[in-house]
C-alpha positions in Angstrom: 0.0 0.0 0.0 1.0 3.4 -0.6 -0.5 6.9 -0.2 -1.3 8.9 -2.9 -3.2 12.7 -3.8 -6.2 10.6 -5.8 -8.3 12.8 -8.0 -11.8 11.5 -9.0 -14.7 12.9 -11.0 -18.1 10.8 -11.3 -21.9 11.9 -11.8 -21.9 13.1 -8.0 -19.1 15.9 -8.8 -15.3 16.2 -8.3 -13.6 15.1 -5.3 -9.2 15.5 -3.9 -8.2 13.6 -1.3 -5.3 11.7 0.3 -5.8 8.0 0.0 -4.1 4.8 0.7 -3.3 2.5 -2.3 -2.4 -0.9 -3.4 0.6 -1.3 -5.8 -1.4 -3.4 -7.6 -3.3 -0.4 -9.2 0.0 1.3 -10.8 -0.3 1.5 -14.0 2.3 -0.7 -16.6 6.0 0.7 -16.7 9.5 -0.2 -17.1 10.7 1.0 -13.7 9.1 1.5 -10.3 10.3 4.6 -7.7 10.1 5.1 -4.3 8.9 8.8 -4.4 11.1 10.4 -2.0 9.8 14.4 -2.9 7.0 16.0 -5.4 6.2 19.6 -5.9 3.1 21.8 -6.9 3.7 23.6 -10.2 0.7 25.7 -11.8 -0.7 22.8 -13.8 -0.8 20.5 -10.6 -2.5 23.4 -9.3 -5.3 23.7 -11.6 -5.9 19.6 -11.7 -6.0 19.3 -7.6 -8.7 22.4 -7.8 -10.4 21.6 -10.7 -10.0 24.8 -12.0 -9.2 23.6 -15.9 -9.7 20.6 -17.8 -5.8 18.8 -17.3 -6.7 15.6 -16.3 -7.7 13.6 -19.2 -8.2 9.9 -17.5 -10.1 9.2 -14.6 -9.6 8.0 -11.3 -5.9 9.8 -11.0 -2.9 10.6 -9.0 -1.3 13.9 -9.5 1.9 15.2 -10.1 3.8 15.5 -12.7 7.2 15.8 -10.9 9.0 13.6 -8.6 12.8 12.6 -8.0 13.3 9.2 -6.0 15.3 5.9 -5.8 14.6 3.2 -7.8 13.1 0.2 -6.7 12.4 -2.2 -9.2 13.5 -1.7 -13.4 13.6 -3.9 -16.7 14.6 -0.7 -18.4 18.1 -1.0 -19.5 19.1 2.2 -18.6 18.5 2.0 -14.3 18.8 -0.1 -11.9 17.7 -0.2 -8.9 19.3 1.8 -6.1 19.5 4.6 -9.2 18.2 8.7 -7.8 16.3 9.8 -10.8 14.1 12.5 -11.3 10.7 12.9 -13.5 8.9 16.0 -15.1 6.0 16.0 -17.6 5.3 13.6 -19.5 1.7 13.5 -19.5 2.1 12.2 -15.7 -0.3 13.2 -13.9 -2.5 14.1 -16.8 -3.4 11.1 -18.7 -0.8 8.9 -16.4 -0.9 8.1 -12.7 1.8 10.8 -11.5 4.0 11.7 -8.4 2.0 13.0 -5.5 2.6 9.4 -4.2 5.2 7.2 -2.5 4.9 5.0 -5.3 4.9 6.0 -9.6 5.2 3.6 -12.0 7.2 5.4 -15.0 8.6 4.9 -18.5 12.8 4.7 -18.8 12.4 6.6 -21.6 11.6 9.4 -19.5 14.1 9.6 -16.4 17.0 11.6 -16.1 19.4 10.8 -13.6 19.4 12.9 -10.8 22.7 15.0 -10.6 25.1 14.6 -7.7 25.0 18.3 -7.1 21.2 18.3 -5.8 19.4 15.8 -3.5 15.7 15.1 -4.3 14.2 17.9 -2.2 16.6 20.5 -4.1 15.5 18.8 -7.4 11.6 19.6 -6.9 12.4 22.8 -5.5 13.0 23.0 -9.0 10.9 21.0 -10.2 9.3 21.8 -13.8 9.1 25.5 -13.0 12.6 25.8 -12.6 13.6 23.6 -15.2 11.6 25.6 -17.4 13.0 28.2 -16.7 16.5 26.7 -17.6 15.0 26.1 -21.0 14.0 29.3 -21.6 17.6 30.5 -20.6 18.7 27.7 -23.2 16.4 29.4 -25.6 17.8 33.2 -25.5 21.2 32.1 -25.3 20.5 29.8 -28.7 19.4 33.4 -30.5 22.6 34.6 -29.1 21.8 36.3 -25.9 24.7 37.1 -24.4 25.8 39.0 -20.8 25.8 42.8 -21.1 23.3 43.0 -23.6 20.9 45.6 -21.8 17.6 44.6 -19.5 16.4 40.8 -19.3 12.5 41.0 -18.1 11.3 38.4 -16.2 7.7 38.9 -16.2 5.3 36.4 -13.5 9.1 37.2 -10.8 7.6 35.5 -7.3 6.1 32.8 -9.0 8.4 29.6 -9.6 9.2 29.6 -13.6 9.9 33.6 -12.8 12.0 32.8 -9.5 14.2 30.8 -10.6 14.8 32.4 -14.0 15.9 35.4 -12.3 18.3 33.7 -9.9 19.4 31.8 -13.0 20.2 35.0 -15.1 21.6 37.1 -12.3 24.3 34.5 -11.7 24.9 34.3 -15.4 25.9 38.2 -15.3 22.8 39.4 -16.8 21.0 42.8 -15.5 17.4 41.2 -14.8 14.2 43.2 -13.9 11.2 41.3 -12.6 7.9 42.9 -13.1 5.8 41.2 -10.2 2.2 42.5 -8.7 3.3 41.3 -5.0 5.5 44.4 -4.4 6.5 43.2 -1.0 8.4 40.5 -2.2 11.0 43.3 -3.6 13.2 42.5 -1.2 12.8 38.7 -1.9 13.2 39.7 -5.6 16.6 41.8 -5.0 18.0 38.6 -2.9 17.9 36.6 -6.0 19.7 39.0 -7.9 16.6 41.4 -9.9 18.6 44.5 -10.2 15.3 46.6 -10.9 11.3 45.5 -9.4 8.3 46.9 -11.7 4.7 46.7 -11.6 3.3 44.2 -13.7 0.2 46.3 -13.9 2.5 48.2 -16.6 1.8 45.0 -18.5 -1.2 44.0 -18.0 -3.5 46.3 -19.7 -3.7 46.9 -23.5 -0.9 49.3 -25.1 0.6 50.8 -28.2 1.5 47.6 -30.7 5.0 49.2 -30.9 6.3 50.8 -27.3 9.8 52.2 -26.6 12.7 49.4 -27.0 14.2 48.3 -23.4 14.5 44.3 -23.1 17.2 42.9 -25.3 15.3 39.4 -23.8 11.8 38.5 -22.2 11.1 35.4 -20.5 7.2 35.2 -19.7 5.0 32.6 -18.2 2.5 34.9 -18.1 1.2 34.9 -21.6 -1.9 37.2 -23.1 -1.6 41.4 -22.4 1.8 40.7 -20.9 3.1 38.8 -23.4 1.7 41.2 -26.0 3.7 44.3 -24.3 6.8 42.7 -23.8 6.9 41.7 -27.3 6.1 45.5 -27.9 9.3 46.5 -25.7 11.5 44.2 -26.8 15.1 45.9 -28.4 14.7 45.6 -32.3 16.5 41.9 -32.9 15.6 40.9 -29.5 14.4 37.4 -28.4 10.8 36.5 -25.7 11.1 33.2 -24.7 6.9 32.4 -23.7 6.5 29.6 -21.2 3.2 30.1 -19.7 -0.6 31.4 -19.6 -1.3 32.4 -15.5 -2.7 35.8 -17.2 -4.3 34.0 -20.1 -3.9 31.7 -23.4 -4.7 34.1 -26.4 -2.4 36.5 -27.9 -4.2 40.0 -28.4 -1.9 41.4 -30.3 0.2 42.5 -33.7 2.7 41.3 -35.8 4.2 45.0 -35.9 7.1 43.2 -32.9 7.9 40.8 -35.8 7.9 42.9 -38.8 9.3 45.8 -38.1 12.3 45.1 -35.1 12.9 41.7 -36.0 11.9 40.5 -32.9 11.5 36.5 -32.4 9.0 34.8 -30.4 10.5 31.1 -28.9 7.7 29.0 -27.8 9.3 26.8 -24.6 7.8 23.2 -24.2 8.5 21.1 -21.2 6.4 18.6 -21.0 7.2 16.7 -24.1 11.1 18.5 -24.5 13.5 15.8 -26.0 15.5 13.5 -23.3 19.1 15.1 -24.7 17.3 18.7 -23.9 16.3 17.7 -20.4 19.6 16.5 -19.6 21.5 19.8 -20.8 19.0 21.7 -18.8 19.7 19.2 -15.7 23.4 19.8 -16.3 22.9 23.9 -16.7 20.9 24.3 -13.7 23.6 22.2 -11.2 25.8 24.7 -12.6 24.4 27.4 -12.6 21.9 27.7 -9.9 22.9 29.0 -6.6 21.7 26.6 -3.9 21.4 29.2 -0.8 19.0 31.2 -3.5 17.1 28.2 -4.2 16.8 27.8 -0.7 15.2 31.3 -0.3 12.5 30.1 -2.5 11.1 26.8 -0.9 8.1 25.7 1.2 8.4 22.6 2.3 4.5 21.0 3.3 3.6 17.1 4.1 1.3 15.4 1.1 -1.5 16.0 3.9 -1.3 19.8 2.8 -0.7 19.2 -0.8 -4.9 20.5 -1.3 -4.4 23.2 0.7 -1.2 24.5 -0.9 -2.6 24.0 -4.7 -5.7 26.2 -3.9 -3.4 29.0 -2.1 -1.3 28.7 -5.8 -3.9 29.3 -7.7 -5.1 32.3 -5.9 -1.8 34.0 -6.2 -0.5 33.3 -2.6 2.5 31.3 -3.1 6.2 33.3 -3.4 8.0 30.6 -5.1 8.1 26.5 -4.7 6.6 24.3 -2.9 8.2 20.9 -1.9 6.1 17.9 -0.6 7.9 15.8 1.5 6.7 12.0 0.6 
């Protein structure tokens, strides 16, 4: 038996809770994990509350990140007594996922846990912060480089825009995080933002051209604030978009495109090739300052994994949350 976050929906309504599970129920796999940590990242958020259609199968465990031990494999590539972590995937979607002691998984889609991070420090990153790393990934491929003006980080307290700015302050870059919660300034400046602005600058409608300051964006925002940063960004400039906590459509021109060359990179996580994931893996245990990462975390039992997901989804949450399993 293990316990689990089980989410059900039937004729009499939706229902989260913690139950207790028998193995037998995982579904098939090539390698079984002891669960050792999970987190809550926006899309766990929305299935625990209900608040959009993720889930796609019924009954079924969340999470869609976890970083464990091995137990059982007849994958090639682990054994067991292997510390592997897991992120996306469908898992906890369409696939029993990692709010659990116990996830059943494909090889396919592990990636060895790097000696530099134990498991809690691995879902303090989590897919947020791995996302973040591949947007990083993605300015540098259109030649971002250090010392090319102002980096916005739009979204800055929440856990994509958290760790991107710790990522690119360390990198040497000049970073301003556009957050609503200005109290957290001070939490922002401690991971290196060298400037705090309003995101309501963002969030209304503006001019489809504004005046050039971002040589780079990275935004898991998505919708008006997308549509201004694109508006801001320095002529040849590069948005990275990651995200939709303001909203999925794109009200906007193609004037960003047309007439400054900007580019728009759309970041995917869930289904990012393995050799991707790995150099991400790689970047972040170099380039991620543990004592910031530490700044960021909440660490909660799965008995308040509920209760944390609804306080995400109304905006309460500076940073990650870690569920100790």
């Amino acid at each position: 038996m293990f316990k689990a976050l089980l989410l059900e929906k039937s004729e009499s309504g939706f229902r989260a809770g913690i139950q207790s599970l028998d193995d037998s129920r995982l579904p098939p796999g090539d390698v079984l994990i002891k669960v050792e940590h999970s987190t809550l990242n926006y899309k766990d958020g929305l299935a625990i509350t209900n608040r959009a259609p993720v889930v796609r199968a019924w009954p079924m465990v969340a999470g869609i990140d976890g970083a464990g031990t091995v137990l059982e494999s007849t994958h090639p590539a682990w054994k067991a007594g292997d510390r592997v972590v897991h992120n996306g995937w469908g898992v906890g979607e369409n696939r029993w996922g990692c709010l659990a002691e116990r996830a059943r998984l494909q090889g396919d889609w592990l990636v060895g846990l790097p000696q530099a991070f134990t498991t809690r420090q691995a879902m303090a990153i989590g897919t947020a912060g791995y996302t973040a790393m591949l947007c990083v990934l993605a300015l540098e491929d259109h030649g971002l480089r250090p010392g090319d003006a102002e980096v916005l980080v739009t979204g800055a307290t929440g856990g994509v825009g958290s760790v991107a700015v710790a990522l690119l302050a360390r990198l040497g870059y000049a970073v301003t995080a556009a957050t609503g919660k200005t109290s957290q300034a001070e939490y922002l400046q401690s991971l290196g933002a060298k400037n705090i602005i309003d995101r309501a600058e963002f969030a209304a409608a503006g001019k489809p051209l504004q005046k050039e300051r971002w040589a780079a964006v990275i935004d898991p925002v998505g919708s008006q604030t997308l549509v201004n940063a694109l508006a801001q960004t320095r002529y040849g400039g590069v948005v990275a978009a990651c995200g939709l906590a303001q909203g999925s459509d794109l009200p906007g021109t193609v004037l960003p495109f047309i007439l400054r060359g900007v580019t728009l990179a759309g970041v995917d996580s869930v289904l990012a090739p393995l050799a991707r994931r790995k150099l991400a893996w790689q970047r972040l245990a170099r380039d991620l300052d543990p004592a910031k990462l530490e700044t960021m975390v909440e660490d909660v039992p799965l008995a308040r994994a509920i209760e944390r997901a609804e306080a995400l989804m109304q905006g309460q949450v500076r940073g990650r949350i870690v569920i100790n399993l």
